[in-house]
C-alpha positions as CSV (number, residue, x, y, z in Angstrom):
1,X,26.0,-17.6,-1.7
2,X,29.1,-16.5,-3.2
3,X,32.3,-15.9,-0.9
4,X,32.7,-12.1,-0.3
5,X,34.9,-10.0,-2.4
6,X,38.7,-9.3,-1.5
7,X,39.1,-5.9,0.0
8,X,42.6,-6.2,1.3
9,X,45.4,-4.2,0.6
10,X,42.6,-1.1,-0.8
11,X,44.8,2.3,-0.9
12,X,43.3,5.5,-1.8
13,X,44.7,8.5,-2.6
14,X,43.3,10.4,0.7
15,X,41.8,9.7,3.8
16,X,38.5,12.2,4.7
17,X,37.0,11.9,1.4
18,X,37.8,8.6,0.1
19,X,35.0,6.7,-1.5
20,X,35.2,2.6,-2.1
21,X,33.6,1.2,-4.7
22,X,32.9,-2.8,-3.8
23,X,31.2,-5.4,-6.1
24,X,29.5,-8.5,-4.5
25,X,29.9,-10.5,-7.1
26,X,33.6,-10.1,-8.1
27,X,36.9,-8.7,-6.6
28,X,36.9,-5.2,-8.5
29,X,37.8,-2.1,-6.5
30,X,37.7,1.5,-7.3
31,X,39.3,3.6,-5.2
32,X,38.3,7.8,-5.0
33,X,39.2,10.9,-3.3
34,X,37.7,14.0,-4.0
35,X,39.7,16.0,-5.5
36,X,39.9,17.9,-8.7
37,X,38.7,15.5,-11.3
38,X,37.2,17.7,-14.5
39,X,33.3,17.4,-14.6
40,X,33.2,15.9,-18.4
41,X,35.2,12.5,-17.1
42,X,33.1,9.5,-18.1
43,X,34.6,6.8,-15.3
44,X,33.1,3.0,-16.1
45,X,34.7,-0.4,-15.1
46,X,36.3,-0.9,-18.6
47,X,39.4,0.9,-18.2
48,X,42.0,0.1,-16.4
49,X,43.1,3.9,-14.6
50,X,40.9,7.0,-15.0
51,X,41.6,10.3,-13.2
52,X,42.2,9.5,-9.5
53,X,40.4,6.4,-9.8
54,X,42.0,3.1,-9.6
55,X,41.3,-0.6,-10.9
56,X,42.2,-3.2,-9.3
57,X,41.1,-6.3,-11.6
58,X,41.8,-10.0,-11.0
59,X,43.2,-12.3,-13.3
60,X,39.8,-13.5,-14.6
61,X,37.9,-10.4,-15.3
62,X,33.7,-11.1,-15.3
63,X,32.2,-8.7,-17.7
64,X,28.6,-9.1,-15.7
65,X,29.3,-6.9,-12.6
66,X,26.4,-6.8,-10.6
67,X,25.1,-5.7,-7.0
68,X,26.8,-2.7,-6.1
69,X,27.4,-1.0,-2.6
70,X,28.4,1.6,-1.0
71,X,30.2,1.5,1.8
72,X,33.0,3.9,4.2
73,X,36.0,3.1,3.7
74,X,36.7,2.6,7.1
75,X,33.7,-0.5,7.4
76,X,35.5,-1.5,4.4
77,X,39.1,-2.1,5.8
78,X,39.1,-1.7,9.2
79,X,35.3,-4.1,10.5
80,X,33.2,-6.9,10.0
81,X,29.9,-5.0,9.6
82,X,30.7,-3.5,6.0
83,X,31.3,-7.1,5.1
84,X,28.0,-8.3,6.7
85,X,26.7,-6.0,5.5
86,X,28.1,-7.3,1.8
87,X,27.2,-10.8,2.4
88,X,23.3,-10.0,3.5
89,X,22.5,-7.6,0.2
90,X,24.1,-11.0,-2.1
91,X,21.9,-13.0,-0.4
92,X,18.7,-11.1,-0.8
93,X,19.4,-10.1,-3.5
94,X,19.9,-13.9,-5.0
95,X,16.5,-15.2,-3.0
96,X,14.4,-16.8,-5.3
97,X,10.6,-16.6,-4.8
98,X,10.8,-20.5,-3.6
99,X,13.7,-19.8,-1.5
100,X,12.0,-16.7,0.2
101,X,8.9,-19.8,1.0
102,X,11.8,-21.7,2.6
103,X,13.8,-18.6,4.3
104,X,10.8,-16.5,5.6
105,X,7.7,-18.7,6.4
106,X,6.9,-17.7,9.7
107,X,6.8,-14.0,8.8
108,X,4.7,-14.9,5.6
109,X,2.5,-16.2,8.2
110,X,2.6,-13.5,10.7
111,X,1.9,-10.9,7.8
112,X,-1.5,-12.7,6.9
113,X,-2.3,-13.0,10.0
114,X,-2.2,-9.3,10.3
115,X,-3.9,-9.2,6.6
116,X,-7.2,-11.0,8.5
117,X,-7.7,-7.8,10.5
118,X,-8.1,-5.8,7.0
119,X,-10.8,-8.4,6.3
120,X,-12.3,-7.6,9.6
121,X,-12.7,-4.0,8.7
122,X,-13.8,-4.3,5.7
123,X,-16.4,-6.7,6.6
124,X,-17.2,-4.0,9.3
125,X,-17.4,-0.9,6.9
126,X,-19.4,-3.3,4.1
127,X,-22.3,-3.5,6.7
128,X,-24.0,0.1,6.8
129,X,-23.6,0.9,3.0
130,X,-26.1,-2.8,3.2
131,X,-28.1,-1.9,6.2
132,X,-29.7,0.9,4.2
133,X,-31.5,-1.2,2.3
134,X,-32.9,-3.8,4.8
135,X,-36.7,-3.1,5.9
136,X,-36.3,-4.1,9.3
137,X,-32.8,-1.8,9.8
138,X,-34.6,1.0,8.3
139,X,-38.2,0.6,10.3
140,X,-35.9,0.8,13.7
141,X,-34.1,3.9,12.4
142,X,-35.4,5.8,9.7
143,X,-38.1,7.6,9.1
144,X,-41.5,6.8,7.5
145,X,-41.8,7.9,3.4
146,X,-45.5,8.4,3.6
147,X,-48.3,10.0,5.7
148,X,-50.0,7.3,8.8
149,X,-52.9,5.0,7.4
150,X,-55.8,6.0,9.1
151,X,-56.3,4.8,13.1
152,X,-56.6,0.6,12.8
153,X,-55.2,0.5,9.3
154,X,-54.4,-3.1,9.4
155,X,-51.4,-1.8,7.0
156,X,-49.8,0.2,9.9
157,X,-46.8,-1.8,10.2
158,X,-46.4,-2.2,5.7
159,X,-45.7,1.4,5.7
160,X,-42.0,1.9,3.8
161,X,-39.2,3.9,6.1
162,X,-36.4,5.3,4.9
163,X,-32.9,6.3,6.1
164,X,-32.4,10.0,5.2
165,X,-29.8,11.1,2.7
166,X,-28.1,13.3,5.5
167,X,-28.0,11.1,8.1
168,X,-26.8,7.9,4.9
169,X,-24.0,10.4,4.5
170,X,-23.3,11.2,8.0
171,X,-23.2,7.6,8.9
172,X,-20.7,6.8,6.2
173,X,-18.3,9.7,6.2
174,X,-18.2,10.1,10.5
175,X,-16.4,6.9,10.5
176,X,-14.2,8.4,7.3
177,X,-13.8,11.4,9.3
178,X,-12.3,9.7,12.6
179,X,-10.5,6.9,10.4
180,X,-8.7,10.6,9.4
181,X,-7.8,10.9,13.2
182,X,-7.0,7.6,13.9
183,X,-4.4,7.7,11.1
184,X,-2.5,10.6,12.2
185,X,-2.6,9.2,16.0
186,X,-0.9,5.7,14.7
187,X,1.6,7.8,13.2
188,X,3.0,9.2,16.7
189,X,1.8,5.9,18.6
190,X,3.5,3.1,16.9
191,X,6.4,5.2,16.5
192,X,6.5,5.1,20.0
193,X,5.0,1.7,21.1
194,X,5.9,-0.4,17.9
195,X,3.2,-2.1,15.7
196,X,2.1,-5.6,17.9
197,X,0.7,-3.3,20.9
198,X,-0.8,-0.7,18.6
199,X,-2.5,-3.5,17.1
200,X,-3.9,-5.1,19.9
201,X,-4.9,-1.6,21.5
202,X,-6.8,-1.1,17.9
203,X,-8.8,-4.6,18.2
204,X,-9.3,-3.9,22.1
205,X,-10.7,-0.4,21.2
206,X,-13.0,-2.4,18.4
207,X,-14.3,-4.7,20.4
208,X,-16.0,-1.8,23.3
209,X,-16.8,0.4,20.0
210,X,-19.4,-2.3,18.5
211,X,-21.3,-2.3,22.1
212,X,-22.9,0.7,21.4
213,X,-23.7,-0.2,17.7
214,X,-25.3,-3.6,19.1
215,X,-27.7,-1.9,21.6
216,X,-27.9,1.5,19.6
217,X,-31.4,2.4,20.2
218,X,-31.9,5.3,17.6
219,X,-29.6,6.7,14.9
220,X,-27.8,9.0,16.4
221,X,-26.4,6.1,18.6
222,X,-25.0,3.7,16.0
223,X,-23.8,7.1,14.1
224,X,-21.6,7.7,17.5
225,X,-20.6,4.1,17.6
226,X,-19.6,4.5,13.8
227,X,-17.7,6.9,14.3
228,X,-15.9,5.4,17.4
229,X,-14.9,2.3,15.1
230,X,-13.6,4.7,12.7
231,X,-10.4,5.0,15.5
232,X,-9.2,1.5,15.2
233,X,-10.3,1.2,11.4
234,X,-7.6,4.3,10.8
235,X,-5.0,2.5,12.0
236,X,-5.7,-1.0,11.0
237,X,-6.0,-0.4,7.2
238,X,-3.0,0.5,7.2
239,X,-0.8,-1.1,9.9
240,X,-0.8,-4.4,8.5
241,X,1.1,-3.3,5.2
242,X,3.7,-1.7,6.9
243,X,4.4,-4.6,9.0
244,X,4.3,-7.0,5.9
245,X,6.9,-4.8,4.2
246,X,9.2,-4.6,7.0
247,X,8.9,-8.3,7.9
248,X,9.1,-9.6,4.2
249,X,11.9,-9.3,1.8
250,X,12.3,-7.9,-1.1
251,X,11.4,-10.6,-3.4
252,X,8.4,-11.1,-2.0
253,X,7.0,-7.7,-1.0
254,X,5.1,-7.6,-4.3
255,X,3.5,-10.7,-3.9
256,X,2.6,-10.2,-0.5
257,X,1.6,-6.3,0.0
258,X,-0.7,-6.8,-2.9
259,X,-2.7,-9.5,-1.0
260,X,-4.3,-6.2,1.2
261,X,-6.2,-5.7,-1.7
262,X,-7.4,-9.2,-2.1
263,X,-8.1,-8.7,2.0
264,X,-10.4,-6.0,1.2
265,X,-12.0,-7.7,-1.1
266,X,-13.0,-10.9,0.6
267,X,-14.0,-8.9,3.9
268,X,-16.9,-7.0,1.6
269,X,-17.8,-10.3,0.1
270,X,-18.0,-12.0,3.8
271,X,-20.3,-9.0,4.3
272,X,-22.3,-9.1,1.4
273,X,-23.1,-12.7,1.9
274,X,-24.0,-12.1,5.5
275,X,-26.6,-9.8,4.5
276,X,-27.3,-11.6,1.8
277,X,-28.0,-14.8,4.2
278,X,-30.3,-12.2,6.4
279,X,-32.3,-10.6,3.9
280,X,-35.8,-11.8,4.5
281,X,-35.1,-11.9,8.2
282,X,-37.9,-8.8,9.3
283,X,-36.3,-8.9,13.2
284,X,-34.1,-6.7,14.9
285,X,-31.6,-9.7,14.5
286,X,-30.9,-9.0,11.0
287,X,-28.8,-6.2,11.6
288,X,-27.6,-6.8,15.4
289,X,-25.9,-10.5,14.7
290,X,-23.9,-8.9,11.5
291,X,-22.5,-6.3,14.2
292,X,-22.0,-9.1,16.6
293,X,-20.4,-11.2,13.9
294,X,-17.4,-8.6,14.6
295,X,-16.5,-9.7,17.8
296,X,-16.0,-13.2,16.5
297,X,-13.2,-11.4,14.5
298,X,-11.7,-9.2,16.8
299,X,-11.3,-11.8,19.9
300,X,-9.4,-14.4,18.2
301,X,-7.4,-11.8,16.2
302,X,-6.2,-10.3,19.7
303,X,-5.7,-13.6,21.1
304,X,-2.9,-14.3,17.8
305,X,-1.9,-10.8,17.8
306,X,-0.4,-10.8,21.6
307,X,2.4,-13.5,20.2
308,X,3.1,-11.8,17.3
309,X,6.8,-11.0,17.0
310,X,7.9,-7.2,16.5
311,X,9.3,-5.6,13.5
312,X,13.2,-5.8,13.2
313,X,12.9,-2.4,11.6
314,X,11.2,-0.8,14.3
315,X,13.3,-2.5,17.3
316,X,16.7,-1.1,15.0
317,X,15.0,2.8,15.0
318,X,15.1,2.0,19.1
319,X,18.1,0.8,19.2
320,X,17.4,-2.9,20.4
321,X,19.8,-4.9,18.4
322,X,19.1,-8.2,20.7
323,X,15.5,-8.2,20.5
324,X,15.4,-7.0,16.8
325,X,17.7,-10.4,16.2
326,X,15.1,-12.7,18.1
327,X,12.4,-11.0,16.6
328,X,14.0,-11.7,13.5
329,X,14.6,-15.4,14.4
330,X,10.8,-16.1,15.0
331,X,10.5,-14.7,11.7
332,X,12.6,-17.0,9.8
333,X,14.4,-20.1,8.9
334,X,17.5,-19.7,11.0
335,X,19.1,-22.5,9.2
336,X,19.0,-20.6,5.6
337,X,19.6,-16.9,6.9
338,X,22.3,-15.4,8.6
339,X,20.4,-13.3,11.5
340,X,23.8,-10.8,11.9
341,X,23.9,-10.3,8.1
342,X,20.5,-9.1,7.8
343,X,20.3,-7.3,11.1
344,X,23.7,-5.5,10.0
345,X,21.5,-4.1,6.9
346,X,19.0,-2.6,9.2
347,X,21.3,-0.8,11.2
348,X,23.3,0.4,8.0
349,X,20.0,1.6,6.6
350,X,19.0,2.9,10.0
351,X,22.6,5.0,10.5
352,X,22.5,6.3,6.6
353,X,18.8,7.7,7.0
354,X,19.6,9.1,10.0
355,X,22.9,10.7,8.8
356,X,20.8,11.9,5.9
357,X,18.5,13.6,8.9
358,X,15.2,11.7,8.1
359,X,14.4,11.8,11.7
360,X,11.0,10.1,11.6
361,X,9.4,11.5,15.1
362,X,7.7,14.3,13.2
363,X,4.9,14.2,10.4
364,X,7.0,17.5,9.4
365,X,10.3,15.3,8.6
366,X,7.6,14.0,5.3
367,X,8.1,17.7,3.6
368,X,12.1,18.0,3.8
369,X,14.4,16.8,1.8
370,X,13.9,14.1,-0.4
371,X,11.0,12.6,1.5
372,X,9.1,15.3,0.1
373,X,8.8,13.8,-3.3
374,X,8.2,9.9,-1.6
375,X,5.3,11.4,0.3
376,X,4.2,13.5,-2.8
377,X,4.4,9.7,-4.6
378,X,3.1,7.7,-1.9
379,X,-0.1,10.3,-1.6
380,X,-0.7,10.7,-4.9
381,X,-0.7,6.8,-5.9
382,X,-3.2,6.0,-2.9
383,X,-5.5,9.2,-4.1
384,X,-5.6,7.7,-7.4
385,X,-7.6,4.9,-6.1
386,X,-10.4,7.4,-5.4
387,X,-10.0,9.2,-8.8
388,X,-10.1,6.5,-11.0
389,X,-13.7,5.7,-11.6
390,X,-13.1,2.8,-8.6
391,X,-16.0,4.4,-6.8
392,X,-18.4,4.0,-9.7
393,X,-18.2,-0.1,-8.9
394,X,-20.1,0.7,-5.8
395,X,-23.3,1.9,-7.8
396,X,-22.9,-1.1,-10.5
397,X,-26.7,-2.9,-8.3
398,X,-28.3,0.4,-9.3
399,X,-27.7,-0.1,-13.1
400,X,-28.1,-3.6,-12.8
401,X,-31.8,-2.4,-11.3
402,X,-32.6,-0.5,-13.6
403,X,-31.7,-2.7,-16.2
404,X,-34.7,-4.8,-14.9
405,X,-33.4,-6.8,-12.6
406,X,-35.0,-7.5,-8.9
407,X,-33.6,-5.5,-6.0
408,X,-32.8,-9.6,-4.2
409,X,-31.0,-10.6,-7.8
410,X,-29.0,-7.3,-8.4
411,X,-27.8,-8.0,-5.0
412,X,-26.7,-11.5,-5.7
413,X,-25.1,-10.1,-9.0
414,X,-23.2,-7.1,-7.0
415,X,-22.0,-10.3,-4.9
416,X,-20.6,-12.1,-7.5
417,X,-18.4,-8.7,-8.6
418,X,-16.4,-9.3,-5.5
419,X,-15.8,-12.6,-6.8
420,X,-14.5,-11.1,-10.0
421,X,-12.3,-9.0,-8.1
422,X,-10.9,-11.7,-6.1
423,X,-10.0,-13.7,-9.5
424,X,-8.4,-10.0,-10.6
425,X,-6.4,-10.1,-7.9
426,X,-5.0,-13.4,-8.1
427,X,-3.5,-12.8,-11.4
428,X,-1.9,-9.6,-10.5
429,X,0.0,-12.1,-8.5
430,X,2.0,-13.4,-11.6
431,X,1.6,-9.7,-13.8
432,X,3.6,-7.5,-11.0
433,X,6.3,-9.7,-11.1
434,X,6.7,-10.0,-14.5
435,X,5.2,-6.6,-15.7
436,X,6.4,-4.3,-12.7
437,X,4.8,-1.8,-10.7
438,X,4.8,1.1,-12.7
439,X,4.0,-0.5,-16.2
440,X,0.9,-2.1,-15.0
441,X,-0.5,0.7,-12.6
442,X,-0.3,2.9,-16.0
443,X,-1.8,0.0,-17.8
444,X,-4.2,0.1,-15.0
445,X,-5.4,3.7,-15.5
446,X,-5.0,3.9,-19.4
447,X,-7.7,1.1,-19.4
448,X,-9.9,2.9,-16.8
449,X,-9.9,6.1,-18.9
450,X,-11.1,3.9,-22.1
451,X,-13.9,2.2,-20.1
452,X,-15.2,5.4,-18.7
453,X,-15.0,7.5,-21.8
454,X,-16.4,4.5,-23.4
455,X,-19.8,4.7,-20.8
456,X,-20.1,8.1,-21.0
457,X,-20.2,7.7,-24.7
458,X,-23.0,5.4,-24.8
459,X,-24.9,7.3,-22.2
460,X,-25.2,10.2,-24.6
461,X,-26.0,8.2,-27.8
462,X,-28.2,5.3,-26.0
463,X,-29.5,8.3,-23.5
464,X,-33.4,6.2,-23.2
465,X,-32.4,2.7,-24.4
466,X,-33.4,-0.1,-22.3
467,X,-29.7,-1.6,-23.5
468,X,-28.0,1.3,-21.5
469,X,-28.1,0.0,-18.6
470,X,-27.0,-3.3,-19.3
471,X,-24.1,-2.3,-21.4
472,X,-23.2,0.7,-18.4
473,X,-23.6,-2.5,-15.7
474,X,-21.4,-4.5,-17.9
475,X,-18.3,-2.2,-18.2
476,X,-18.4,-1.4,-14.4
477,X,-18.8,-4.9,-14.0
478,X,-15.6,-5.4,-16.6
479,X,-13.5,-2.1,-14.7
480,X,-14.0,-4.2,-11.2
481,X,-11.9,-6.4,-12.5
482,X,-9.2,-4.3,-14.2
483,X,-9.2,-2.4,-10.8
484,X,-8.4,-5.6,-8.9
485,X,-5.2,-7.0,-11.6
486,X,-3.5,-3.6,-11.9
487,X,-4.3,-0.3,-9.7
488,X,-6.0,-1.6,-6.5
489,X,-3.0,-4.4,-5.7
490,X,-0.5,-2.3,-7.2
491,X,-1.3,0.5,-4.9
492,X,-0.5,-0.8,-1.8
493,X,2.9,-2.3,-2.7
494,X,4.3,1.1,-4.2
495,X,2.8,3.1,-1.1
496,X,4.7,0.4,1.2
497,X,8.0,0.5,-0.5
498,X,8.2,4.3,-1.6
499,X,9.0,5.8,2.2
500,X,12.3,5.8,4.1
501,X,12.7,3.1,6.7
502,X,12.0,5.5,9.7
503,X,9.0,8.0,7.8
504,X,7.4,4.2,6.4
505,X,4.6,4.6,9.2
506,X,3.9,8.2,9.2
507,X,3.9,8.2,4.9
508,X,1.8,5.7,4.7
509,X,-0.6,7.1,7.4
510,X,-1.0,10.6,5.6
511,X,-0.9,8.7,2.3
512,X,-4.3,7.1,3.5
513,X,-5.6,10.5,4.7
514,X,-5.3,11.8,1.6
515,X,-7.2,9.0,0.0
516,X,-9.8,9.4,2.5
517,X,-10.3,13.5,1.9
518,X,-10.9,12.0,-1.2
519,X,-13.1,9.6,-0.5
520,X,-15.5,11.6,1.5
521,X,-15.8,13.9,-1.7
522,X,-16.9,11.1,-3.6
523,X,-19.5,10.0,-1.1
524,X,-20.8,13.4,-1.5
525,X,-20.5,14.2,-5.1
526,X,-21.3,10.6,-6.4
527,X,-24.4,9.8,-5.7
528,X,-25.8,13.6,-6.5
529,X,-24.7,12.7,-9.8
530,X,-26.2,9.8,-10.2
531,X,-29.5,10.7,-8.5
532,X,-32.4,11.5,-10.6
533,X,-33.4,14.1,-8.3
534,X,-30.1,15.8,-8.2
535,X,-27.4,16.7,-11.1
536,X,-29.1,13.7,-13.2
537,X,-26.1,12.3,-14.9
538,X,-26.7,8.9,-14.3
539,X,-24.0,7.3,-16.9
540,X,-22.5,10.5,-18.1
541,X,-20.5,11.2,-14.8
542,X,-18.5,8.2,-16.0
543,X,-16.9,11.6,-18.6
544,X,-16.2,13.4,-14.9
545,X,-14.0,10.1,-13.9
546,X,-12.7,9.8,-17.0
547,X,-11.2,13.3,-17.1
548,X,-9.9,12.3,-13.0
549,X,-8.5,9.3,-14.3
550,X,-6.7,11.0,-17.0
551,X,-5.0,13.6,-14.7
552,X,-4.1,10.8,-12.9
553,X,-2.4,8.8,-15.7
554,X,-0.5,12.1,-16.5
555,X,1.3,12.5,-13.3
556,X,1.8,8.7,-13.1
557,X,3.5,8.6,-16.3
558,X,5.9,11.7,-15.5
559,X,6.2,10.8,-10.9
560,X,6.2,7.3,-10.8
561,X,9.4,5.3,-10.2
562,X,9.6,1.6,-10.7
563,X,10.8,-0.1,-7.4
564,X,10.6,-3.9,-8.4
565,X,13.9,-5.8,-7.1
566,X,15.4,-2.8,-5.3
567,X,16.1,-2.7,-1.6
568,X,15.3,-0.1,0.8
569,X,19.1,1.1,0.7
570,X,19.1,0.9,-2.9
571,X,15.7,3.4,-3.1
572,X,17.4,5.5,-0.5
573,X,20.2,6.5,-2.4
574,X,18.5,6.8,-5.4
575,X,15.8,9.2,-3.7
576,X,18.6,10.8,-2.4
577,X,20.2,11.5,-5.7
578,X,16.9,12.8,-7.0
579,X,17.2,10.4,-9.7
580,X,14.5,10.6,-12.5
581,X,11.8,7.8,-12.4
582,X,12.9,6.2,-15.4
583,X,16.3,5.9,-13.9
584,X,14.8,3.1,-11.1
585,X,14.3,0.2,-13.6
586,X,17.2,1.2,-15.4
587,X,19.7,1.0,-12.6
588,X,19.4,-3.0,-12.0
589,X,20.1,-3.4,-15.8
590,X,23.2,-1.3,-15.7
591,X,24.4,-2.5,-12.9
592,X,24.1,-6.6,-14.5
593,X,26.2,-5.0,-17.3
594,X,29.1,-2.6,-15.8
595,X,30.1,-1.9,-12.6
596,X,30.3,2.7,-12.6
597,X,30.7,5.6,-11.1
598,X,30.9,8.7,-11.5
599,X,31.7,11.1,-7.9
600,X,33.0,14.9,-9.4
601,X,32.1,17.1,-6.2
602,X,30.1,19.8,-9.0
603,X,28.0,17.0,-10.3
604,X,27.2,15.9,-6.0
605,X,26.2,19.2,-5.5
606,X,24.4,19.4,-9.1
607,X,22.3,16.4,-7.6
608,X,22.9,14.6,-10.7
609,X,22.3,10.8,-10.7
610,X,25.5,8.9,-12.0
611,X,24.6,5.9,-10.7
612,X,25.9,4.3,-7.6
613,X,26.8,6.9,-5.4
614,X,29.1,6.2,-2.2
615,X,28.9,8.1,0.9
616,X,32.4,8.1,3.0
């Protein structure tokens, strides 16, 4: 890492209003005060004086004046946090995705380990959507579909059962409905407790829930227990991510956040292959050892959890500067990072937000300020996972059935989509990266919105074709795996890295809310439209997610920032500043090319982004 830059002898013109302008990378120094400077003054790192601001430039001049901070003058001058502060920012900022392997390995490992219990839920939410089609699961709770044989029928026991559409949809969206609950709870309780004990309440709270979905001796039973799991599955889907991002740094939030996708993914394929394994199993076994199976999750997962070290972040917002540096020394490589530099961030962060009155105790602080538009961003980019034509993938066995294909082989097929998925995901490892966030979630959704137009127009000029189906089974087939490179992985890194440092767990949580409203629509209104009993669709409600998708693409195109390579200071500011969302990527390439600023107190309270903005 580069020595720091040389901030002695640094006179401004006043003293309460002074701004400092500091590069990391070289020893220039602007100098402000705030006073009457004319608002059509362009002020850039070329020119020597300009207005009240002065240059101080060393003998060899670097054209390439890059990483940028604000600081008070007074941390500046006068203490050694503005310089830790300095030093830490360099260094992240310089990590290399081989150096981050090196620097942070123990909280790439503690973030996985907190990715299994994704896994674990969605292996547990992957089980009733499967139930519903096992004989033995629906002769213990359904309902028969036909009339009783007549007294010593030897077919007594052949007759076919059936789990009611009300109670299919109760069963799935009472667990939705409580995941809504559990959400906002998490929100006030690991604000108050921190994220290691709200976890291992969450598994603690699983483990008594599946009781009464192992013994459940009629419906409404393993509906209550359902919705019971739905508590800890509120918190957990979402827990995990925020930890990752506030453990992690920046250089590898991308490739780690979008790893809760792949999570997902794997726990429905664990599932699938469970029930897959137990399908010609006609005991009551079939479906109690899947529910059992959960325990063999939860238990060991508790057992890691308990040494788990707590987030820096969250020990900084309670003002625990000695724990959050142990914490942070579990969760790194002492010998590459400087603990003081990077816990000097935290608290500089922590003290601008709260200067900036983010507060953080109330889901109300979300709506004020500038944190109204992250939460508008961070809600909207998580409901686009519901409205993209995403749910559609679910149905893909029912075209592959009646495409002709056995119920047993159009469940081994729906199998091997997961696996698609999972190979989706992995090279959205190397794309966000290279692509960005916002470039490949739009690329994401502009492909979604061809596929489904595309089935909706073969439904209506094949409409009676045996090929329909298998061309309709194919593209769903072909948008699971789209899903899985660009908006499913993309998601959860933008919804991560959008909210302040002390509103991260409470956007999130509402974020996921929102997707769920969502999502309980679409359990409703999906399968009416594809049931030939109901609205009758079939493959031309693939036009209704078209039309959802394209809204979706709209507001994406107009709302969404790019956040690759920018800290959470850096997104403050900006957020702060109301800067456009093409102004996010571009800030990183100006800053590489000229150091600038621009500070006239009209444009500050115009709200106009200039650039690097300092706040004294």
């Amino acid at each position: 890492m580069p020595p720091g830059p040389h901030i002695d002898n640094i006179r401004g013109v006043g003293d309460e209003e002074e701004v400092v302008l500091v590069s990391l990378n070289s020893k220039i120094v602007f100098s402000h005060q705030e006073t009457a400077i004319p608002e059509t003054q362009n002020v850039h790192a070329n020119t020597n004086q300009v207005g009240c601001f002065t240059l101080q430039r060393p003998s060899l001049y670097t054209q390439a004046v890059s990483n940028i901070l604000w600081l008070p003058r007074a941390s500046v001058s006068s203490d050694e946090t503005g310089a830790r502060v300095r030093r830490g920012l360099s260094a992240e900022k310089q990590l290399t995705l081989s150096a981050c392997l090196r620097h942070y390995p123990k909280a790439i490992a503690w973030s996985m380990l907190l990715f299994l219990t994704v896994v674990m839920e969605a292996y547990g939410k992957s089980l009733i959507s499967g139930f519903i089609a096992f004989p033995s699961f629906r002769q213990k709770y359904g309902q028969p579909k036909s009339p009783p044989p007549p007294l010593g029928d030897a077919t007594t026991q052949a007759r076919p059962y059936e789990i009611s559409p009300l109670w299919q949809m109760g069963l799935q969206n009472g667990a939705v409905g409580c995941e809504i609950l559990g959400l906002l709870l998490y929100g006030y309780v690991s604000y108050a407790i921190g994220y290691r004990k709200t976890m291992l309440a969450c598994l603690t709270w699983l483990c008594l829930a599946v009781l009464p979905a192992f013994f459940a001796p009629n419906i409404g039973v393993l509906l209550a227990a359902q919705a019971l799991c739905g508590f800890p599955w509120g918190a957990i889907q979402t827990l995990a991510a925020t930890y990752a991002a506030e453990v992690v740094p920046a250089a590898m939030r991308a490739y780690i956040l979008s790893n809760v996708n792949m999570c997902w993914l794997v726990g429905q394929l664990v599932g699938t292959g469970v029930l897959r394994s137990l399908i010609h199993n006609t005991t009551e076994w079939s479906y109690r050892l899947p529910f059992a199976l959960q325990w063999a999750w939860a238990v060991p997962l508790f057992l890691c959890v308990m040494f788990a070290p707590e987030s820096p972040w969250w020990l900084i917002r309670h003002g625990r500067q000695a724990e959050a540096e142990q914490s942070l020394s579990r969760l790194s490589n002492t010998n590459h990072l400087n603990v003081n530099d990077a816990v000097a961030i935290m608290q500089h962060v922590n003290t601008i937000e709260k200067e900036l009155n983010y507060g953080g105790s109330s889901y109300l602080d979300l709506f004020r300020g500038p944190n109204l538009r992250r939460t508008e961003i961070s809600c909207i980019t998580w409901s686009c996972q519901a409205l993209c034509g995403a749910t559609l993938t679910g149905y893909a066995p029912y075209f592959l059935e009646q495409a002709g294909f056995e119920v047993s082989k159009s469940f081994s097929l729906a199998t091997g989509m997961y696996g698609v998925g999972i190979a989706g995901g992995m090279v959205s490892w190397v794309l966000v990266s290279l692509v960005g966030r916002r470039r490949l979630y739009l690329a994401g959704l502009v492909t979604s919105v061809a596929i489904l137009t595309t089935a909706g127009i073969l439904s209506v000029v094949l409409e009676g074709s045996n090929a329909l189906n298998w061309l309709l089974g194919s593209l769903i087939i072909f948008m699971t795996c789209v899903y899985n490179v660009t908006i499913g992985p993309v998601c959860y890194i933008i919804v991560a890295e959008i909210p302040s440092t002390r509103l991260r767990v409470k956007t999130v949580a509402l974020a996921r809310v929102v997707y769920n409203l969502f999502t309980m629509v679409n359990n409703v209104v999906a399968p009416q439209m594809l049931n030939p009993t109901a609205f009758r669709l079939g493959g031309k409600s693939c036009f209704v997610y078209a039309a959802t998708a394209l809204l979706c693409l709209t507001w994406s195109y107009f709302r969404l920032p790019e956040t690759r390579g920018l800290s959470y200071l850096e997104l403050d500011l900006l957020f702060e500043k109301r800067a456009p969302a093409g102004k996010f990527a571009e800030v990183q390439r100006r800053l590489s090319q000229t150091a600038y600023i621009s500070m006239s107190r009209a444009e500050q309270l115009r709200s106009v982004w200039h650039g690097w903005l300092a706040y004294s």
